[in-house]
C-alpha positions as CSV (number, residue, x, y, z in Angstrom):
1,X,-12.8,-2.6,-2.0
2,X,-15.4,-5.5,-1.8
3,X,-17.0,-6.2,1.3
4,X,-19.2,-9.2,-0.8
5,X,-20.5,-9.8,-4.1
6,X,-23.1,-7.2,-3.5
7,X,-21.6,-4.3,-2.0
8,X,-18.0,-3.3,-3.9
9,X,-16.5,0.4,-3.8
10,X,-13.7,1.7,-6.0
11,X,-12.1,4.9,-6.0
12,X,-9.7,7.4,-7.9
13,X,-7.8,10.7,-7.5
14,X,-9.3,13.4,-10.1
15,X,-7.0,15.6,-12.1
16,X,-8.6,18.4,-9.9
17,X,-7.3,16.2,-6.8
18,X,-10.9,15.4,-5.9
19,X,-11.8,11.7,-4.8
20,X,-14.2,9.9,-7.5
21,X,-15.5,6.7,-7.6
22,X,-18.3,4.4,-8.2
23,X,-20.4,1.4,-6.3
24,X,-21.8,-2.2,-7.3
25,X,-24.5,-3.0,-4.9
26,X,-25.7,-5.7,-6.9
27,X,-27.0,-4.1,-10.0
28,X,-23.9,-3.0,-11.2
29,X,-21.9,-0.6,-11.2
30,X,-22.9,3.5,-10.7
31,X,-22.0,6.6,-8.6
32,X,-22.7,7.1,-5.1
33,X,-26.4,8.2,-4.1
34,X,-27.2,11.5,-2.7
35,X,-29.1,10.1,0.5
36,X,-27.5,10.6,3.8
37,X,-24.0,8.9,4.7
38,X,-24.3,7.9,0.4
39,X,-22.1,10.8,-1.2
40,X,-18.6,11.2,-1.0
41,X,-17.4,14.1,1.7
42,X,-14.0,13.9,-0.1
43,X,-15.2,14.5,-3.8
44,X,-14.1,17.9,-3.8
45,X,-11.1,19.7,-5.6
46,X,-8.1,19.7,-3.6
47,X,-8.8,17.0,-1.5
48,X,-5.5,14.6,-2.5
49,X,-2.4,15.4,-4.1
50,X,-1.8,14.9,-7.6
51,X,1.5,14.7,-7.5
52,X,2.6,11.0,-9.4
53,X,-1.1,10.8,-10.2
54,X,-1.4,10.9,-6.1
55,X,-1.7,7.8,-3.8
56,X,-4.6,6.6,-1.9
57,X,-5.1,3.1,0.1
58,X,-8.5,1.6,1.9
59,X,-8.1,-0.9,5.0
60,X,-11.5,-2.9,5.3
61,X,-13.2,-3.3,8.7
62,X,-14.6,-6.6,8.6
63,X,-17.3,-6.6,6.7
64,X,-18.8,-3.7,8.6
65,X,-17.0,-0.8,7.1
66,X,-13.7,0.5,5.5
67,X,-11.5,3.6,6.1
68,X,-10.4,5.6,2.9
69,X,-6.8,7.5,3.0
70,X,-5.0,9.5,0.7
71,X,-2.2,12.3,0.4
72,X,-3.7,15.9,0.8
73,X,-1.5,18.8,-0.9
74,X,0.3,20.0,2.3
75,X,1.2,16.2,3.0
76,X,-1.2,15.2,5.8
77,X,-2.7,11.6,5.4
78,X,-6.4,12.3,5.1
79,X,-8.7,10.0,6.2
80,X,-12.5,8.7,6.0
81,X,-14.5,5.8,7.5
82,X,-17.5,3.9,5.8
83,X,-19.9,2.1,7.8
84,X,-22.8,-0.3,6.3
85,X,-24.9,1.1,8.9
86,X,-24.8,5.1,8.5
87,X,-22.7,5.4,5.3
88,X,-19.6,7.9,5.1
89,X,-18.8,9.7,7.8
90,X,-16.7,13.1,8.4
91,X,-13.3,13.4,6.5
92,X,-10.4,14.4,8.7
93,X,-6.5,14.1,9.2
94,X,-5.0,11.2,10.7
95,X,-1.2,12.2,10.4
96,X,-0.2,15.9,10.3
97,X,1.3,18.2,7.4
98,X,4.3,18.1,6.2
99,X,4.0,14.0,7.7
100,X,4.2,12.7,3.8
101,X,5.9,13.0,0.7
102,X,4.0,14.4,-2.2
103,X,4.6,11.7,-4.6
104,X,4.6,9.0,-2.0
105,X,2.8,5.4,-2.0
106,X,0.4,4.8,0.8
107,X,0.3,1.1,2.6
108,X,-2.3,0.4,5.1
109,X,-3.0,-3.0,7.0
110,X,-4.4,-4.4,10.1
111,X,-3.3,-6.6,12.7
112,X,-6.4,-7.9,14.9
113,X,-8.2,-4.6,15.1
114,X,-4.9,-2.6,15.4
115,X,-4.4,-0.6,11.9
116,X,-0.9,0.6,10.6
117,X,-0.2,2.7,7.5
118,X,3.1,4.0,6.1
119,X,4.9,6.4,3.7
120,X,7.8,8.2,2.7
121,X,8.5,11.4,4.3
122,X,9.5,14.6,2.3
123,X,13.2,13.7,3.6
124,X,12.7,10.0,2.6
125,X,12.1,8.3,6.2
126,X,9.4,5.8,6.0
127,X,7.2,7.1,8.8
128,X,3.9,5.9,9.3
129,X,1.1,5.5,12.6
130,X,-1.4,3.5,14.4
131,X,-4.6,3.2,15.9
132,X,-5.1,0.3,18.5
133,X,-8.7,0.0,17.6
134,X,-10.1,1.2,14.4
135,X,-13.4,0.0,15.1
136,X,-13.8,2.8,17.7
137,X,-16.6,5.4,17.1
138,X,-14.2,8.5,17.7
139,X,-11.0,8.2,16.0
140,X,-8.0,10.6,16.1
141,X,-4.3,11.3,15.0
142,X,-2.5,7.9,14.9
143,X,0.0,7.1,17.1
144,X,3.7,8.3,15.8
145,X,5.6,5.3,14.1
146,X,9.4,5.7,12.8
147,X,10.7,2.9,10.6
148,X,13.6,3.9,8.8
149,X,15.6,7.2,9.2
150,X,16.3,10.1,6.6
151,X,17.3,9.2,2.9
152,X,16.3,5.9,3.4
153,X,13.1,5.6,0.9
154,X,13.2,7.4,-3.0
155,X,10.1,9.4,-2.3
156,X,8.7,8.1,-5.9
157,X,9.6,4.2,-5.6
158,X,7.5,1.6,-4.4
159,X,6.1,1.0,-0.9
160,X,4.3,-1.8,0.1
161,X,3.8,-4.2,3.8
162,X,2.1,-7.2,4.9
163,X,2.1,-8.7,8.4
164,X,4.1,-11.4,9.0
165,X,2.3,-12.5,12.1
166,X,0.2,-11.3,15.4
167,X,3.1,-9.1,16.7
168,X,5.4,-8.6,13.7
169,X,4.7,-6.6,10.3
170,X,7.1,-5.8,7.5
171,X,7.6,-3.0,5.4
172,X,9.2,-2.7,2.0
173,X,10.4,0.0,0.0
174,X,12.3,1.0,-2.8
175,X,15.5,3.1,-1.9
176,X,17.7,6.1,-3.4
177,X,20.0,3.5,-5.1
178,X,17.0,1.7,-6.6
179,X,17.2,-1.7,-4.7
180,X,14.5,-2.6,-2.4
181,X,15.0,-2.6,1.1
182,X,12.9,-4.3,4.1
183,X,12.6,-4.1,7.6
184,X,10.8,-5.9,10.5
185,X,8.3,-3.9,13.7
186,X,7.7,-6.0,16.3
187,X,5.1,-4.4,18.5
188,X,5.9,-4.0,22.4
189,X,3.7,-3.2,25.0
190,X,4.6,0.5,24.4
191,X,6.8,1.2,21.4
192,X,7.7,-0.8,18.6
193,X,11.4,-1.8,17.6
194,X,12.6,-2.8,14.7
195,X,16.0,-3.9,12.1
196,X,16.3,-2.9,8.2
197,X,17.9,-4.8,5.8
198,X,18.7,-4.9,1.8
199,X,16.4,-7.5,-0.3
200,X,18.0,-6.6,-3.5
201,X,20.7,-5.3,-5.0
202,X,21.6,-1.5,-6.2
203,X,20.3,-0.3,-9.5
204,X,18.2,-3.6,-9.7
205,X,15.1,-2.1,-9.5
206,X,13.2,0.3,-12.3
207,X,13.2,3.9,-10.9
208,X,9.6,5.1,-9.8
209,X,7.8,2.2,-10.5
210,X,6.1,-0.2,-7.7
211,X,6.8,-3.3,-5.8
212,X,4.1,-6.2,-5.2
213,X,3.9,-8.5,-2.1
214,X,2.3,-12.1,-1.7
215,X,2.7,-14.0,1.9
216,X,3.3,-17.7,1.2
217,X,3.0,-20.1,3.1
218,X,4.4,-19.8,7.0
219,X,7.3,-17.0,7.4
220,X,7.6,-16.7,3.6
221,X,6.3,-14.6,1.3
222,X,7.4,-13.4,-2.3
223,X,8.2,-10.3,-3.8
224,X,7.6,-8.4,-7.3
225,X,9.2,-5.4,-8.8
226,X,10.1,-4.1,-12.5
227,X,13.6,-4.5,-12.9
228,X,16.3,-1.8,-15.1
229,X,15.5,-3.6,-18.4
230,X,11.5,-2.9,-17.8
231,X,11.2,-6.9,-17.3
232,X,9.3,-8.1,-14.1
233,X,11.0,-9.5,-11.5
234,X,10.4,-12.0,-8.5
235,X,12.5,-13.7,-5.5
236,X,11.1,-15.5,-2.4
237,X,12.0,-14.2,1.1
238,X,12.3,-16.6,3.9
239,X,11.4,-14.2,7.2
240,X,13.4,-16.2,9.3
241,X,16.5,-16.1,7.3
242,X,16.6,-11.8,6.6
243,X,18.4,-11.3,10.0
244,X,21.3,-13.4,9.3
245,X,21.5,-12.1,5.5
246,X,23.0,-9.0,5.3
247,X,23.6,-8.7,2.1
248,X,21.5,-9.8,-0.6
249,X,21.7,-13.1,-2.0
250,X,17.8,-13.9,-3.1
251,X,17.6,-15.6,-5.9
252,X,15.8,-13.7,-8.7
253,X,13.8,-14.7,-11.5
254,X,13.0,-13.2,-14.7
255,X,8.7,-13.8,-14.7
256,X,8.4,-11.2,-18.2
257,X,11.1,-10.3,-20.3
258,X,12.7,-6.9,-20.8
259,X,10.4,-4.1,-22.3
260,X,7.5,-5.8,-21.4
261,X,6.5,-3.4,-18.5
262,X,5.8,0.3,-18.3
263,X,7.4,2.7,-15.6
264,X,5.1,2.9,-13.2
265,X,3.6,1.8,-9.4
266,X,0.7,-0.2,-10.9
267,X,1.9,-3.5,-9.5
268,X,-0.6,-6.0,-8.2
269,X,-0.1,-9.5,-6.6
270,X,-3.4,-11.3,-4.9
271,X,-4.5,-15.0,-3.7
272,X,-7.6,-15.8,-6.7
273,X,-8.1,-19.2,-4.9
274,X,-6.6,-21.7,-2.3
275,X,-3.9,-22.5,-4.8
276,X,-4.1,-19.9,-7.5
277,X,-2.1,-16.5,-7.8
278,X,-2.8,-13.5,-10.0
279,X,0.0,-11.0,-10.9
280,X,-0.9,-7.9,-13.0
281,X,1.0,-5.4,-14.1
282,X,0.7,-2.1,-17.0
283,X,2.8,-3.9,-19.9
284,X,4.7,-1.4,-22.5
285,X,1.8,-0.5,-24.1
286,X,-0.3,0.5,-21.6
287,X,-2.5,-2.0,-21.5
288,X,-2.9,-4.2,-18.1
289,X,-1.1,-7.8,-18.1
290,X,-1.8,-10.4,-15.9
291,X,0.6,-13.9,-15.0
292,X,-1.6,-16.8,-12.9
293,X,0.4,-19.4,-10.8
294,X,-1.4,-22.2,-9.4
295,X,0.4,-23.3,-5.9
């Protein structure tokens, strides 16, 4: 998570399922201070899930502050705010126990100063909450948010969501037949409603490994995945098209070849510049790849 060139924070899930990580205030980079609000609350053992090597996500808050989450053993999303002005604060639970699955992937994102995450549940719903304004000094459970029902999700697959615009998000996620499948929330002044439909299809996508997100440019966005033959894959979604499609006829391109990627989440798309875009993936040997596009 950077907030500028002088203040970055990264983190990681210990084998002991504490919370580790390290900060670059400008002189590179070194673990937290002991100070007050400069040591990590949630760097103790048992804090996260190790399940899959665990799953964590950070949502920034301008460039005031961030909010940390992870999976906690029992399944509750656990949760912790920064600020620049008084450091970390207390760790608590933002969904309940038994809310997430122990080898789920976490997505977080904001909309204005609305905040959303997701996950799968134990019985492979993608559930997820809200809070209408992270930004407030006393923050509690999220509000309740039901995307897709039971047996929906593969509790190991990839998760991943982007907001499409002020009142709309979408969520992505790889299914029990290994295809990924989307679907659309549009917030209402009370509840949310939404429709679900397949991107890809079955047996097209790499069992437990992860799928990668870049928005385009209006009401497009495209999409990354390992594919069956460990090759990396990519089609382009047209938002305004995914209601009238429903079944899937994206066209998909073969970015790397087969056995070039390893099974797992680490899947990574992000804007470098105005027209550049990164891709980076673990290849076949462990090592981390990367693919640039310029736009």
């Amino acid at each position: 998570m950077s907030f500028k060139a002088t203040n970055q924070l990264v983190w990681w899930i210990t084998g002991t399922g504490a919370i580790d990580g390290q900060v670059n205030s400008g002189k590179g980079w070194a673990s937290p201070g002991t100070g007050p609000g400069e040591a990590y609350p949630f760097n103790e053992a048992g804090t996260a899930s190790t399940a899959n090597g665990g799953s964590m996500t950070s949502l920034l808050l301008g460039n005031n502050g961030t909010i940390l989450f992870w999976v906690d053993p029992k399944g509750a999303i656990g949760c912790c705010r920064w600020f620049a002005s008084s450091g970390w604060q207390a760790v608590f639970d933002v969904l309940p126990s038994g809310t997430a699955s122990a080898t789920t992937q976490l997505t977080t994102l904001s909309v204005g100063s609305t905040a959303y995450l997701f996950c799968v549940s134990p019985d492979g719903a993608i559930v997820g909450g809200s809070w209408s304004d992270a930004n407030s000094g006393t923050l509690g459970l999220m509000s309740p948010i039901a995307v897709a029902p039971l047996k929906s999700a593969a509790p190991d697959g990839g998760l991943t969501s982007i907001s499409v615009n002020a009142q709309e998000i979408a969520v992505f996620w790889t299914t029990p037949k290994n295809s990924i499948d989307i679907a659309f929330l549009f917030e209402g002044p009370y509840s949310f409603r939404n429709f679900q439909r397949p991107l890809t299809v079955a047996q097209s996508v790499l069992g437990g490994t992860g799928i990668a997100v870049y928005s385009m440019e209006a009401n497009q966005c495209s999409v990354w995945w390992i594919g069956q033959s460990s090759d990396l894959r990519r089609t382009n979604v047209d938002f305004t098209k995914v209601s009238s499609t429903p079944t899937p006829d994206w066209p998909v391109f073969e970015e790397v070849g087969p056995d070039s990627c390893k099974q797992t989440r680490s899947l990574l798309v992000q804007k470098v510049s105005g027209t550049q875009v990164e891709v980076f993936y673990e290849n076949a040997k462990g090592a981390v790849a990367g693919l640039s596009y310029e736009s």
